[in-house]
C-alpha positions as CSV (number, residue, x, y, z in Angstrom):
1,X,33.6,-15.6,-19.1
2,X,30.9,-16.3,-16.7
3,X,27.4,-15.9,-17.6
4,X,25.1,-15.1,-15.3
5,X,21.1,-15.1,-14.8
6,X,19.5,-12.0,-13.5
7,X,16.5,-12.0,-10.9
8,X,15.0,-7.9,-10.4
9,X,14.0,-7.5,-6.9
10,X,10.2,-6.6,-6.3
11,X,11.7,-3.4,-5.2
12,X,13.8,-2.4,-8.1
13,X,11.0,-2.9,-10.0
14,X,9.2,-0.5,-7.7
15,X,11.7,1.9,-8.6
16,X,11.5,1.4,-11.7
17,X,8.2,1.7,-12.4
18,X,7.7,4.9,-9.9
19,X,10.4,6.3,-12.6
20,X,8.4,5.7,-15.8
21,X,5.0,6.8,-14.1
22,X,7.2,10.2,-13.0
23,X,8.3,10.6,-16.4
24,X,5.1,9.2,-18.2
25,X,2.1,11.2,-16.1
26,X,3.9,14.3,-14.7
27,X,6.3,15.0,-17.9
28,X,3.7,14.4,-19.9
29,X,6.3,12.2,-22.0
30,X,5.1,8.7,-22.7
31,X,7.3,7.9,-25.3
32,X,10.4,8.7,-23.0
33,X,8.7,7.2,-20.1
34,X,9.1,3.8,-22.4
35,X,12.1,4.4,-23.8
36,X,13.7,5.0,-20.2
37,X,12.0,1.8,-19.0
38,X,13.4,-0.3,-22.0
39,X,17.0,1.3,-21.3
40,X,16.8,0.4,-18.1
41,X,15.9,-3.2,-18.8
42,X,18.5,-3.9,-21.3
43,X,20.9,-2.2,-19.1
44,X,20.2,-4.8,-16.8
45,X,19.9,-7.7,-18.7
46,X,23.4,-7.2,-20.2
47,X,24.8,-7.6,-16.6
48,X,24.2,-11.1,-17.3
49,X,27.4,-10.6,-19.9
50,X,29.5,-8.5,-17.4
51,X,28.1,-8.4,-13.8
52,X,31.4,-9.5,-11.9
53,X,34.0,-7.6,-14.2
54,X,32.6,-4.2,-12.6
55,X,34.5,-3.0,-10.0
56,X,32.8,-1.7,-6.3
57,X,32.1,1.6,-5.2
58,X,32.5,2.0,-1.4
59,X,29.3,4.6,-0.9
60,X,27.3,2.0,-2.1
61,X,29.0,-0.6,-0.2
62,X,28.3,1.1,2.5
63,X,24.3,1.6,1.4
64,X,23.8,-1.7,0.3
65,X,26.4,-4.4,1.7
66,X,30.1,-5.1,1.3
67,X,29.3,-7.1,-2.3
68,X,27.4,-4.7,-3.8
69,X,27.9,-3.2,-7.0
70,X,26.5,-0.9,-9.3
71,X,26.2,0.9,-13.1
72,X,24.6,3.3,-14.3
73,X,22.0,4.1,-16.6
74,X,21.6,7.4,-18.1
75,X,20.8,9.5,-14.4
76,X,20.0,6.4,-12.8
77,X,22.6,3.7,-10.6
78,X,21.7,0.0,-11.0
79,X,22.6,-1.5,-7.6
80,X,22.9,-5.0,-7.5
81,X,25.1,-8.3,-6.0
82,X,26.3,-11.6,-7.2
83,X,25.4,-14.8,-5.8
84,X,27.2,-17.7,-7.3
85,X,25.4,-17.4,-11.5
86,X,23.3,-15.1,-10.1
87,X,23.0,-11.3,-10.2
88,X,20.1,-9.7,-7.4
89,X,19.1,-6.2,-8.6
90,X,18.1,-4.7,-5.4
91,X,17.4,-1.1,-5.9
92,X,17.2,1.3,-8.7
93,X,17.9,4.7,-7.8
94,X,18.8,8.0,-8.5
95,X,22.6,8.4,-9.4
96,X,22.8,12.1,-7.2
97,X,21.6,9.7,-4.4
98,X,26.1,8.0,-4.8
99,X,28.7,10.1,-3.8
């Protein structure tokens, strides 16, 4: 089995962040707002166990690029792709967003 390194985009983190200030400021829910962001994490950082066994989804193929896959996180869809060792998380959005 294939482990691979993970590297968050700049604009996943955006996302993610934008999420826990949502839930953190207009929620009025810190503790959520950092238990979200910690799910989210470790979400991600287990891809680095399971990344290619996850199969494609072809609305976000056709969002994000033939070799994009996702999971999910609670309400949320972890896009990211595979390069080589490598997982890219590029975006971190909003599961109603799939279809």
């Amino acid at each position: 089995m294939n482990q691979y390194d993970i590297i968050i985009s700049a604009e996943a983190m955006e996302n993610i962040d934008q999420l826990v200030d949502y839930i953190h400021s207009q929620l009025e829910d810190p503790r959520a707002a950092r238990q979200y962001h910690d799910g989210l994490i470790d979400t991600i950082q287990k891809l680095s166990f399971y990344a290619g066994s996850v199969g494609t989804n072809e609305f976000v193929q056709a969002m994000f690029g033939l070799d994009a896959r996702s999971v999910i996180y609670k309400k949320m869809t972890i896009i990211y792709v595979i390069r080589g060792n490598v997982v890219y998380v590029k975006r971190v959005i909003a599961g109603s967003m799939i279809h």
